[in-house]
C-alpha positions in Angstrom: -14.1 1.2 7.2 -13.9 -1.8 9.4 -9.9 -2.8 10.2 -10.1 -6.8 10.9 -6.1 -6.9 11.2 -4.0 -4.2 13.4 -1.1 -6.3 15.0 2.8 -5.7 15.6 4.7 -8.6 14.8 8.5 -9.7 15.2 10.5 -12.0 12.8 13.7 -14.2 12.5 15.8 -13.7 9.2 13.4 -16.4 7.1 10.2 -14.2 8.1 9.1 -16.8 10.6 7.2 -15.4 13.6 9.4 -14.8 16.6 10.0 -14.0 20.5 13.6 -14.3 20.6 16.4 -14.2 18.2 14.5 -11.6 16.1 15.9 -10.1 13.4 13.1 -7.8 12.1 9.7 -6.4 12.7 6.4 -5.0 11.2 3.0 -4.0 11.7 -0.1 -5.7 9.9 -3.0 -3.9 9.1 -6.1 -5.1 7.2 -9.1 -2.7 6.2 -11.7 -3.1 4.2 -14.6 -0.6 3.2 -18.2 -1.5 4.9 -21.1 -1.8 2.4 -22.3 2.1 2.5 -19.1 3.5 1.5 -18.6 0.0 -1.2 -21.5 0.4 -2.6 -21.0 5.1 -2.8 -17.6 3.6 -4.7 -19.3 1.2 -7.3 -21.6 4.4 -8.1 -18.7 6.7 -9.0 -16.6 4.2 -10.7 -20.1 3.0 -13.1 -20.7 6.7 -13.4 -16.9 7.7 -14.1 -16.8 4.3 -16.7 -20.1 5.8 -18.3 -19.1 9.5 -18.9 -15.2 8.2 -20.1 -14.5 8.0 -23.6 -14.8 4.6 -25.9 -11.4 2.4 -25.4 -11.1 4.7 -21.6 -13.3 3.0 -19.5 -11.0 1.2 -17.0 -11.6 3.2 -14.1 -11.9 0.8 -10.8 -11.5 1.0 -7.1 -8.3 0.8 -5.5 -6.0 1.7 -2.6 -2.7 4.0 -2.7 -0.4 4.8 0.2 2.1 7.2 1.1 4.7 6.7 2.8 7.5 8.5 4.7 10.2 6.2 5.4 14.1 5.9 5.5 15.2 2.6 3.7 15.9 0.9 0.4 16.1 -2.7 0.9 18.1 -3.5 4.0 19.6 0.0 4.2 18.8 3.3 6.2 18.9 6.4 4.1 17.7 9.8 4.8 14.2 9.8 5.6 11.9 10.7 1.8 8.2 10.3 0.8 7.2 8.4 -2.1 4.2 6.3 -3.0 3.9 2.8 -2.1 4.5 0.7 -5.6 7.1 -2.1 -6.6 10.4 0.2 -7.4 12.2 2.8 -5.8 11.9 5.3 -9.1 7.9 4.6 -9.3 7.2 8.3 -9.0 9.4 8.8 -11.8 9.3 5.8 -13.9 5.7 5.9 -14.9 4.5 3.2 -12.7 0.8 2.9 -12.1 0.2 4.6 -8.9 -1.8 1.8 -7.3 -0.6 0.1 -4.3 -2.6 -2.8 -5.4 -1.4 -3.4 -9.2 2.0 -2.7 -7.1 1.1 -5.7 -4.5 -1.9 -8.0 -5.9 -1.6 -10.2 -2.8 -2.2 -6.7 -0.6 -5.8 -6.1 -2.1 -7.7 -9.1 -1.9 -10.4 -8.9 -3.8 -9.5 -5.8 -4.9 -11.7 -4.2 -2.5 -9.2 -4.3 0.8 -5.9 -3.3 1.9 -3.8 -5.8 3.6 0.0 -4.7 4.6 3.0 -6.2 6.6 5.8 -3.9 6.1 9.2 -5.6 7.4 12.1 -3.3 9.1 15.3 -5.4 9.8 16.6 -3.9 13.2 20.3 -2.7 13.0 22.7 -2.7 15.5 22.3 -0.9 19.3 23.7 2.8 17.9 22.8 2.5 14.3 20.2 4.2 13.1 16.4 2.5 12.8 14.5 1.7 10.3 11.0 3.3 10.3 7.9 3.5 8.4 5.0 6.3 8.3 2.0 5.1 5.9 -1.2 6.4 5.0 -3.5 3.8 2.7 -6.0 6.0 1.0 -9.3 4.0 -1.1 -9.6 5.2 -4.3 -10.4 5.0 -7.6 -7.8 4.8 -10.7 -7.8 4.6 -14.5 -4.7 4.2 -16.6 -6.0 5.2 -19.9 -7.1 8.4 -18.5 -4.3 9.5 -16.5 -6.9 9.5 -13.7 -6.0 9.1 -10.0 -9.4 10.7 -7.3 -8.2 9.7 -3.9 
């Protein structure tokens, strides 16, 4: 993998980098798979595409990520896993798993995973927002209720 992005980052309440005044903050990470690994990727997905029945071949590269975190939206709850996609009830709602059908802007070119999670700080004596992710590559298809991470 080769990570061109790994930066904290601080922001004022319109998400405009800041020093002072700073209402919330992140990390910023950007991987992308080098060209052995790409190309060991494309060979599974043709060979996965090829073996799939006719009307199931949609199986493609893509990223997931796990997280263990404890907010909604602006709010601290207790702390909970869940996967990374657009909705809180995505593990229950029949979502597609992918952190990048989830986030299209996140996966440029399908092929890497770019992230900026943003935690507005609370109050001195309230509690923190935090975030705990792992991004995993790997390779999804819908019709086939397939997920190999």
């Amino acid at each position: 993998m080769n990570v061109s992005i790994a930066k904290a980052l601080q922001f004022d309440q319109d998400r405009n980098p800041v020093n002072t005044n700073v209402y919330s903050g992140g990390a910023q990470i950007k991987v992308t798979p080098n060209a052995a690994l790409l190309k060991t990727l494309n060979t599974a997905v043709a060979a996965d595409n090829a073996a799939a029945p006719v009307g199931k071949k949609d199986y493609q590269i893509t990223w997931v990520q796990g997280l263990y975190d404890n907010y909604e939206g602006a709010d601290t709850v207790a702390a909970f896993y869940e996967m990374d996609v657009s909705g809180y009830t995505a593990n229950t709602g029949g979502q597609n798993p992918s952190y990048c059908a989830s986030f299209p802007l996140g996966c440029p070119g399908a092929n890497t995973f770019l992230d900026t999670p943003f935690l507005r700080y609370l109050p001195l004596g309230d509690p923190q927002g935090f975030f705990f992710g792992n991004a995993y590559i790997a390779i999804e298809s819908l019709d086939n209720k397939s997920l190999i991470v």
